[in-house]
TORDRENVO-972943 format. One record per residue (C-alpha): residue in one letter; chain; x, y, z. Coordinates in pm, 1 decimal, padded with zeros to 6 digits. Layout:
<nodes>
<a,A,<X,Y,Z>>
...
</nodes>
This chain:
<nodes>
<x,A,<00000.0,00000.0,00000.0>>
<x,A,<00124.4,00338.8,-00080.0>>
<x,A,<00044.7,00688.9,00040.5>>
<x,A,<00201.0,00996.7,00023.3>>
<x,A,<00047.6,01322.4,00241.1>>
<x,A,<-00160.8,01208.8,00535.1>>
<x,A,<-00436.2,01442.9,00609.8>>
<x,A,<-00815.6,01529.5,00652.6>>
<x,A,<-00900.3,01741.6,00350.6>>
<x,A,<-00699.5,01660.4,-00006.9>>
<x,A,<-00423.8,01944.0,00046.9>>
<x,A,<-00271.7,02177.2,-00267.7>>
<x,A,<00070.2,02299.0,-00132.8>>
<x,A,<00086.9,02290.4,-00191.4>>
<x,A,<-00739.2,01988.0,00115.8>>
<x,A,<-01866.5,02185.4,00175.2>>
<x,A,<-03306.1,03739.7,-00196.6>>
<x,A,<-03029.9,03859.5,-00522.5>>
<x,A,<-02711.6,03813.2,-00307.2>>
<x,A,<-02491.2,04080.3,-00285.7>>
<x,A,<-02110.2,04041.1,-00521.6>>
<x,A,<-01896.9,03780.1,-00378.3>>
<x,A,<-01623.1,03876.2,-00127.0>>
<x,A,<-01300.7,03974.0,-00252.7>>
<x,A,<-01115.5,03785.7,00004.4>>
<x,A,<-00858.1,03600.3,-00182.0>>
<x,A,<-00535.8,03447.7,-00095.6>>
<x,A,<-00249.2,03693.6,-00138.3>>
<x,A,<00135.9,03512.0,-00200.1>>
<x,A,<00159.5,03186.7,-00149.3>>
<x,A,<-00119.0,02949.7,-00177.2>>
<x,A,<-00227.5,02738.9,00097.0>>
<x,A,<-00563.4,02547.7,00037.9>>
<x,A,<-00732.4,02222.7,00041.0>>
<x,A,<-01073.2,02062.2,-00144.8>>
<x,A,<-01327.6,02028.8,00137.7>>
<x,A,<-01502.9,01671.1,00014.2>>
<x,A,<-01846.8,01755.8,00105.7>>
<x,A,<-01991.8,01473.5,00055.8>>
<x,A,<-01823.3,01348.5,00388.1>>
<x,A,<-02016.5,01579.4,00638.5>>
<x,A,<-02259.7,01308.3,00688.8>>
<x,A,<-02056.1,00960.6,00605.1>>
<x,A,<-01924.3,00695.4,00804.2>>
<x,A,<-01647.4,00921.2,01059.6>>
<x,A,<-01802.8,01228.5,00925.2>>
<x,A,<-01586.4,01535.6,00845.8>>
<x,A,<-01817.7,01839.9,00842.2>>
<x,A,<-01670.1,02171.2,00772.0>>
<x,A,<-01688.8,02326.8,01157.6>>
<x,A,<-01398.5,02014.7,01182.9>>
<x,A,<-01164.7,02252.3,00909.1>>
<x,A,<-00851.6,02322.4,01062.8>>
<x,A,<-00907.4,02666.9,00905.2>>
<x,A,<-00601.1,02846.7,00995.9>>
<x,A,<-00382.8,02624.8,00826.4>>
<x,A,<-00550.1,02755.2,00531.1>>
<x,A,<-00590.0,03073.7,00322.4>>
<x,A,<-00800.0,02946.3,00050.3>>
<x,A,<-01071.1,02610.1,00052.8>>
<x,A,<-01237.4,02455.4,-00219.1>>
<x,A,<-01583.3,02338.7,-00125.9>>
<x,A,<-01618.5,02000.2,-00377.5>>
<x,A,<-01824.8,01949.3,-00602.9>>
<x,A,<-02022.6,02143.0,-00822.7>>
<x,A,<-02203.3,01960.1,-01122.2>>
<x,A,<-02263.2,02029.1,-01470.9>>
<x,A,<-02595.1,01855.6,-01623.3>>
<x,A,<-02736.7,01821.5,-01938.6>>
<x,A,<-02872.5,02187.9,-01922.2>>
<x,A,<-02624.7,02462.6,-02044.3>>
<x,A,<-02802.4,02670.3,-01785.0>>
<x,A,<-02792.6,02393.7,-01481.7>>
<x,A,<-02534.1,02319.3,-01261.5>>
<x,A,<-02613.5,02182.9,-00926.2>>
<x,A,<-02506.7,02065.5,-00581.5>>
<x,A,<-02693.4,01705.4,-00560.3>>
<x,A,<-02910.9,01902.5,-00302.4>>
<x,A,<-02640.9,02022.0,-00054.4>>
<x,A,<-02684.6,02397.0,-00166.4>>
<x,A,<-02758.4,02479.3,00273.9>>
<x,A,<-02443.4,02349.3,00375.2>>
<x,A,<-02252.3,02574.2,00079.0>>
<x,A,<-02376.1,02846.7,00204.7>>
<x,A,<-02277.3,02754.2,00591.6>>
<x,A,<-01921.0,02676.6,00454.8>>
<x,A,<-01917.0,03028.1,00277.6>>
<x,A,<-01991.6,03192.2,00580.6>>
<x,A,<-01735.3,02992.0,00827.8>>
<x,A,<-01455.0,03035.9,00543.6>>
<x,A,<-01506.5,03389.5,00583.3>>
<x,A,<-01534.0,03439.5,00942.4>>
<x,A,<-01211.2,03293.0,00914.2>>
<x,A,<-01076.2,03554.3,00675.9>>
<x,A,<-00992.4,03248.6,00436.4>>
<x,A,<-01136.3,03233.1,00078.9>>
<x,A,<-01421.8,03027.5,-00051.6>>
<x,A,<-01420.3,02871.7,-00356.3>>
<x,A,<-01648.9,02555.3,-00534.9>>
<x,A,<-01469.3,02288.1,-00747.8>>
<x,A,<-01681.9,02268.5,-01072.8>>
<x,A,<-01710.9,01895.3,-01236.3>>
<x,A,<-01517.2,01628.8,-01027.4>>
<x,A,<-01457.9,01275.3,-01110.8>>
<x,A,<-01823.4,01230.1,-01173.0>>
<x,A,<-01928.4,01596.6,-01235.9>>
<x,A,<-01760.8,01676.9,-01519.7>>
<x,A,<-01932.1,01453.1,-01768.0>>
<x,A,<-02104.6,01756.2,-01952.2>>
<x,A,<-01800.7,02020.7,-01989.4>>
<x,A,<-01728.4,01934.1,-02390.1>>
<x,A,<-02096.0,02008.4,-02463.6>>
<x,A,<-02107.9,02318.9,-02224.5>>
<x,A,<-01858.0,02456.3,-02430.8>>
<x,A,<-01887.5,02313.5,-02762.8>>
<x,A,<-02049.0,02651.9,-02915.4>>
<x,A,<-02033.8,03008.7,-02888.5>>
<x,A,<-02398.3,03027.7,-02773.0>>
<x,A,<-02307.7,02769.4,-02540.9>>
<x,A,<-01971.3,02890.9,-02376.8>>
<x,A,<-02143.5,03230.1,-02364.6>>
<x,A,<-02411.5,03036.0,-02161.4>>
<x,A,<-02189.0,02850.8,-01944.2>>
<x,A,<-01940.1,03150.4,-01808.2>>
<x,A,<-02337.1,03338.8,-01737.6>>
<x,A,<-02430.5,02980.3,-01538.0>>
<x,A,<-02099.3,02982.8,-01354.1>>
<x,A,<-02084.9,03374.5,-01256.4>>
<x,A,<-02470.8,03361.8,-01181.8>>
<x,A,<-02402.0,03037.8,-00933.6>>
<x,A,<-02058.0,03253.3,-00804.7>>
<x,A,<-02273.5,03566.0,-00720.7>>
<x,A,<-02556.7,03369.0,-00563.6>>
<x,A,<-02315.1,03227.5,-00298.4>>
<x,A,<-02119.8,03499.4,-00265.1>>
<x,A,<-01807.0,03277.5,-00370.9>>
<x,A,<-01429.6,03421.6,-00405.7>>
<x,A,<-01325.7,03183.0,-00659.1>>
<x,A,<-01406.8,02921.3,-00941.8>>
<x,A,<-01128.4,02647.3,-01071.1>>
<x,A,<-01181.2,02691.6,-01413.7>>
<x,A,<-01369.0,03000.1,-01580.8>>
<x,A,<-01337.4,03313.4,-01807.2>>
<x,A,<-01436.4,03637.5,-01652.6>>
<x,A,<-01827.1,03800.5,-01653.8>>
<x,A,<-01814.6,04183.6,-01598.7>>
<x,A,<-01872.7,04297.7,-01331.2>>
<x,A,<-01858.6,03930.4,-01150.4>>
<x,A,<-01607.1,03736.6,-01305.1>>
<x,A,<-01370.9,04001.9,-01244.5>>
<x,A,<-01356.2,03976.4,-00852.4>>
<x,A,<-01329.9,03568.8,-00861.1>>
<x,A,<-01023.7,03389.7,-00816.4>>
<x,A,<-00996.2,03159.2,-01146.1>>
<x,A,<-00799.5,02850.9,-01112.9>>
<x,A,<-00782.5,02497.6,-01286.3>>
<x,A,<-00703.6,02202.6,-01179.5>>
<x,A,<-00452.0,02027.9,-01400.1>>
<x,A,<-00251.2,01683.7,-01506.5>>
<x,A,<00099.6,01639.4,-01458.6>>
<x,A,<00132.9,01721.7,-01794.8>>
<x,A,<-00005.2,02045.8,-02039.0>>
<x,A,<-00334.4,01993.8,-02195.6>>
<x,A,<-00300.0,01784.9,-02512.9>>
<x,A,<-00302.9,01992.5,-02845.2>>
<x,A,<-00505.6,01877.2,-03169.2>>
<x,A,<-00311.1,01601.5,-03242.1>>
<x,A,<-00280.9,01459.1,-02891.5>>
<x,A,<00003.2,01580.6,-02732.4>>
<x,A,<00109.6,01787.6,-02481.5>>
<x,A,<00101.9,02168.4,-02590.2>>
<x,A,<00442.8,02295.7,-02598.6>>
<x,A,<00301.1,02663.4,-02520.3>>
<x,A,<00046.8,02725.9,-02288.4>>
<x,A,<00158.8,03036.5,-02181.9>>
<x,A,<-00212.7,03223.1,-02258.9>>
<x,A,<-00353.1,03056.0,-01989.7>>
<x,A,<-00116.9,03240.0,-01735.7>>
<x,A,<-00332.6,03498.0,-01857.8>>
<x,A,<-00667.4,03394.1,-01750.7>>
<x,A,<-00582.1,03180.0,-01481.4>>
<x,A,<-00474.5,03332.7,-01118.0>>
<x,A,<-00284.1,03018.3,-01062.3>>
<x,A,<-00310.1,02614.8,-01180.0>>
<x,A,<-00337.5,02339.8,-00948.6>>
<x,A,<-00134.8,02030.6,-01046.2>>
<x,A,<-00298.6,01717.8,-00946.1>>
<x,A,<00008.0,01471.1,-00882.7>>
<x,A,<-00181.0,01216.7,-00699.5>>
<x,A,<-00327.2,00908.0,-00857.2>>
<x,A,<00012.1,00865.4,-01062.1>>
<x,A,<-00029.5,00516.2,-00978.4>>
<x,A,<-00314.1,00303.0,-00857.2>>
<x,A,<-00480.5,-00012.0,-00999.8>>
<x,A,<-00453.3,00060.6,-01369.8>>
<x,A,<-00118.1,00049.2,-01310.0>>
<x,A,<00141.3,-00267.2,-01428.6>>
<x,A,<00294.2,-00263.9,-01069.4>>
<x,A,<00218.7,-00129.7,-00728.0>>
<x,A,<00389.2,00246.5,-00708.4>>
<x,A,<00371.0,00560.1,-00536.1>>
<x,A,<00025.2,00759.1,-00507.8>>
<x,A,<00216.8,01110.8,-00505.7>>
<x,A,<00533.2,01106.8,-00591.5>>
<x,A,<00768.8,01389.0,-00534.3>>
<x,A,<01012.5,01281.4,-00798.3>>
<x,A,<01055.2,01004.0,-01057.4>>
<x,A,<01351.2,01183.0,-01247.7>>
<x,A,<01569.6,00872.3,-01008.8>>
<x,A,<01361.3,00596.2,-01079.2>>
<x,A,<01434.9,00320.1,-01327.9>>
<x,A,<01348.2,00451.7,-01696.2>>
<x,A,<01054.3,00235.4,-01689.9>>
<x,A,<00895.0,00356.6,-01355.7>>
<x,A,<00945.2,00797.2,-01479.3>>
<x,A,<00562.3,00792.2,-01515.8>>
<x,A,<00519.6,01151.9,-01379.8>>
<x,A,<00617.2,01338.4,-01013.4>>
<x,A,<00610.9,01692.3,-00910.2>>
<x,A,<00956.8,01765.4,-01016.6>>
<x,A,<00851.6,01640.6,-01382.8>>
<x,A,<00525.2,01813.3,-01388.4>>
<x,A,<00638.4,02157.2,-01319.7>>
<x,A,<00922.4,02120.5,-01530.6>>
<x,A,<00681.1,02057.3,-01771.9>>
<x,A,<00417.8,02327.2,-01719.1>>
<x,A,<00676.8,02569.0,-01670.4>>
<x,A,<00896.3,02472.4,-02010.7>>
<x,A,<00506.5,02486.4,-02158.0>>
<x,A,<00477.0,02901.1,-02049.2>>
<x,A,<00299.5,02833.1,-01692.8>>
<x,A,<00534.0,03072.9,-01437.3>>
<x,A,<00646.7,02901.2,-01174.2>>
<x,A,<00466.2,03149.0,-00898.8>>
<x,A,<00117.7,03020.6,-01085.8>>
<x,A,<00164.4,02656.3,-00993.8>>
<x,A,<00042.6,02546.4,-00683.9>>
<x,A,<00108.7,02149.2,-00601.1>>
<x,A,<-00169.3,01916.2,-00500.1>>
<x,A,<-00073.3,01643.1,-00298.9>>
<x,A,<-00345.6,01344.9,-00141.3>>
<x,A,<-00511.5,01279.9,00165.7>>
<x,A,<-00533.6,00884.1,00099.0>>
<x,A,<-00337.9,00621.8,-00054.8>>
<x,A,<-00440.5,00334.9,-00273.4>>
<x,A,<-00384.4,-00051.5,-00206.1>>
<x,A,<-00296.3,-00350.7,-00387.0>>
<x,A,<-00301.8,-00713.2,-00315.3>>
<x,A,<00015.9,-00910.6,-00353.7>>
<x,A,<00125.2,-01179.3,-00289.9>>
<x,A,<00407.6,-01272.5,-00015.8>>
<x,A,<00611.1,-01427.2,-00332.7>>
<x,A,<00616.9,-01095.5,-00502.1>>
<x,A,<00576.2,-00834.2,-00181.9>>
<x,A,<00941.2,-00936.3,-00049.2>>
<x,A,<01276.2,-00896.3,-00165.5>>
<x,A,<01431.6,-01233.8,-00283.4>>
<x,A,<01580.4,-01354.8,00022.9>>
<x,A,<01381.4,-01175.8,00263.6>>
<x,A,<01092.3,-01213.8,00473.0>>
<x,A,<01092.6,-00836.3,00615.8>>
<x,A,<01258.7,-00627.8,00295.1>>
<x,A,<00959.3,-00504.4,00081.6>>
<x,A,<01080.7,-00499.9,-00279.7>>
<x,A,<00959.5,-00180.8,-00493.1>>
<x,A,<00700.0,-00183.2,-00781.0>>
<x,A,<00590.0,-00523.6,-00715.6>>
<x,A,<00304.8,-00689.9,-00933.7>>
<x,A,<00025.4,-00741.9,-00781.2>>
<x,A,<-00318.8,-00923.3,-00803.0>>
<x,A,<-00624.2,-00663.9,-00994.9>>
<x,A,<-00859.4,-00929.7,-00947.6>>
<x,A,<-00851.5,-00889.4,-00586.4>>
<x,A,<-00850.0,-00554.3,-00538.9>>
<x,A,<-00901.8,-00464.2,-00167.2>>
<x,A,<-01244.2,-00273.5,-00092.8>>
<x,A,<-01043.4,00059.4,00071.0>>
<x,A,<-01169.2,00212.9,00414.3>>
<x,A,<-01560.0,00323.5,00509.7>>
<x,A,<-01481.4,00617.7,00250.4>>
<x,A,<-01415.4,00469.7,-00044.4>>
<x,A,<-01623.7,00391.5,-00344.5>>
<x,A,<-01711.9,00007.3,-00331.1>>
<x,A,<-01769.9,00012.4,-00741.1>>
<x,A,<-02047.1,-00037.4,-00890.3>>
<x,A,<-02185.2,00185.7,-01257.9>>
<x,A,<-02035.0,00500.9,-01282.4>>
<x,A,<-02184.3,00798.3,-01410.7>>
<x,A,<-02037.7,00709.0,-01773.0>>
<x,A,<-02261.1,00362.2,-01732.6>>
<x,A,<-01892.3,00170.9,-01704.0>>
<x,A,<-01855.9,-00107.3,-01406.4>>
<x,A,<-01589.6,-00038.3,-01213.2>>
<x,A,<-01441.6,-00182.1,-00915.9>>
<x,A,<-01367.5,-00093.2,-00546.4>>
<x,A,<-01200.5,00242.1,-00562.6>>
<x,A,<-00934.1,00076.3,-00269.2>>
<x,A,<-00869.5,00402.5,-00108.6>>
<x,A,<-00744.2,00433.0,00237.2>>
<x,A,<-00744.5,00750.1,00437.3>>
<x,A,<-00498.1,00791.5,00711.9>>
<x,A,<-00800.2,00690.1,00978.4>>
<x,A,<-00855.1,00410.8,00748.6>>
<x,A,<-00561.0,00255.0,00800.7>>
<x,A,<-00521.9,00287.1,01231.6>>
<x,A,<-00903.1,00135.6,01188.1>>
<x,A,<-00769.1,-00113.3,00912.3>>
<x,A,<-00534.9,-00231.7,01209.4>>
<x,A,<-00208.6,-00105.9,00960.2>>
<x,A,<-00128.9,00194.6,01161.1>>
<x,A,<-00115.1,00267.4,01518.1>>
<x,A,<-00307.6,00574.8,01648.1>>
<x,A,<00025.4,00734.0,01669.8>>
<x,A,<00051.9,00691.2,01300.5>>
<x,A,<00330.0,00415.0,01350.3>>
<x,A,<00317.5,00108.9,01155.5>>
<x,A,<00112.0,-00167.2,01376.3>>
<x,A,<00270.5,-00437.3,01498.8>>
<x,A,<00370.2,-00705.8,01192.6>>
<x,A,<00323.9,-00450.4,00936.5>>
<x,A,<00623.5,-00389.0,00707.9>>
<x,A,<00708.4,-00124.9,00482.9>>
<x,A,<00981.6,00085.9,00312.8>>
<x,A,<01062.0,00461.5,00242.5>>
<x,A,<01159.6,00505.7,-00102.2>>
<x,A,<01393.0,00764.2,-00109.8>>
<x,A,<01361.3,00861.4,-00519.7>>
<x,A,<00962.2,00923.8,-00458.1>>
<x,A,<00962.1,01002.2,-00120.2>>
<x,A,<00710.0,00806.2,-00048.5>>
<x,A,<00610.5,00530.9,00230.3>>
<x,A,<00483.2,00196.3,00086.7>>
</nodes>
């Protein structure tokens, strides 16, 4: 099993009348925010927002926002009272609020949101309406609405790499959307999981050491990346994870030859049997594509001292190996 940052809320380093125009709080220098997963204010070892450890914070991104079928439509799978608590305890808190827009299963109608003029014009009215209504300081993705759009914070979250250009690849110059965008978020978690050919690190901090075959993306690689591509390096703030995924493998594989204590790195392991994660995680099923997918597999750091792998102390329990690897930085 492999996990990278430990904490409540997915972190970015680098973590739920006519109304008045949003605040203009807004985080000034560096950025220091997390995604607030909503969702989890009423789950199994619920994490409601008055649980925030606020001050660590100068910007939180309540998660998610959904876009629908309707140009006009995007909605908040009925939580819209608790996004308007949040707004108000980010604020009393002098910290910014902002909404995540689309998500892993919320972002299934962007290409036809924006697919026209009549409907992009449409979309940036839907997103600065929804902005104003909450009195919101910031959006992750959009293009400005005088007089709204003006006062938001406009970020997007990002892969390790630069959006692919018309044929596919990554652009090699991006640098117009340091223009529009306060600041990109670059999502280097999920670099490996179980799509993967091995078991590898969640979050890596750098592959650039790792055998040729294992440079799959890190945050040294991604910035270097994003930066060469036109991004400046003050508009790049890291995301790093709150869980780590796990793998089932067997003892044959999981050891070092020759040892019965030495984990051995990027071992194969067993996708049939994929483990069913902690309380939090998705147990599979259809997702909102209509594809069946298996457990998710997730662990969050609670997970594991419930899963009996940690101790409350965060220790490894006793009879639980593992190893630092010092290329990734990452526990396994």
């Amino acid at each position: 099993m492999s996990f990278a940052a430990l904490f409540s809320l997915t972190v970015l380093s680098i973590l739920h009348g006519v109304a008045s125009l949003p605040s203009t709080l807004g985080p000034t220098g560096q950025v220091a925010a997390a995604w607030y997963t909503s969702w989890h204010a009423t789950s199994v070892n619920a994490f409601p927002d008055t649980a925030i450890p606020w001050k660590k914070y100068n910007t939180v991104i309540y998660s998610f926002a959904v876009t629908t079928p309707n140009v006009n439509t995007i909605l908040l799978s009925g939580s819209d009272a608790s996004l308007s608590d949040f707004v108000s305890r980010a604020h009393a808190n002098n910290v910014a609020a902002h909404v995540g827009i689309g998500g892993w299963g919320g972002s299934m109608f962007f290409s036809s949101d924006v697919a026209t003029p009549a409907n992009r014009t449409a979309f940036v009215t839907t997103v600065a309406d929804f902005a104003q209504k909450y009195g919101l300081d910031g959006i992750e993705f959009d293009t400005p609405k005088d007089p709204v759009g003006a006062k938001l914070t406009l970020t997007a979250a990002v892969s390790i790499a630069p959006f692919n250009d018309a044929s596919g690849n990554p652009c090699k110059d991006v640098s117009d959307f340091a223009k529009v965008f306060d600041y990109i978020v670059v999502m280097d978690y999920d670099i490996w999981g179980k799509w993967s050919p091995t078991v590898g690190p969640n979050s890596p901090l750098d592959d650039t050491c790792a055998a040729p075959a294992n440079r799959v993306g890190s945050a040294v690689s991604a910035v270097k990346a994003w930066t060469a591509a036109g991004i400046p390096l003050n508009q790049i703030v890291l995301g790093v994870p709150s869980y780590g995924h796990s793998f089932s493998v067997s003892p044959s594989d999981a050891f070092v030859d020759g040892s019965k204590t030495e984990l051995a790195a990027y071992p194969k392991f067993d996708a049939s049997k994929q483990p069913l994660g902690d309380a939090w995680g998705n147990a599979g099923g259809v997702d909102a594509c209509g594809v069946q997918e298996g457990p998710g597999g997730t662990f969050e750091l609670w997970g594991l001292v419930d899963g009996g792998f940690l101790a409350t102390d965060g220790n490894p329990a006793p009879g639980i190996y593992y190893r630092y690897d010092d290329c990734s930085q990452t526990v396994e």
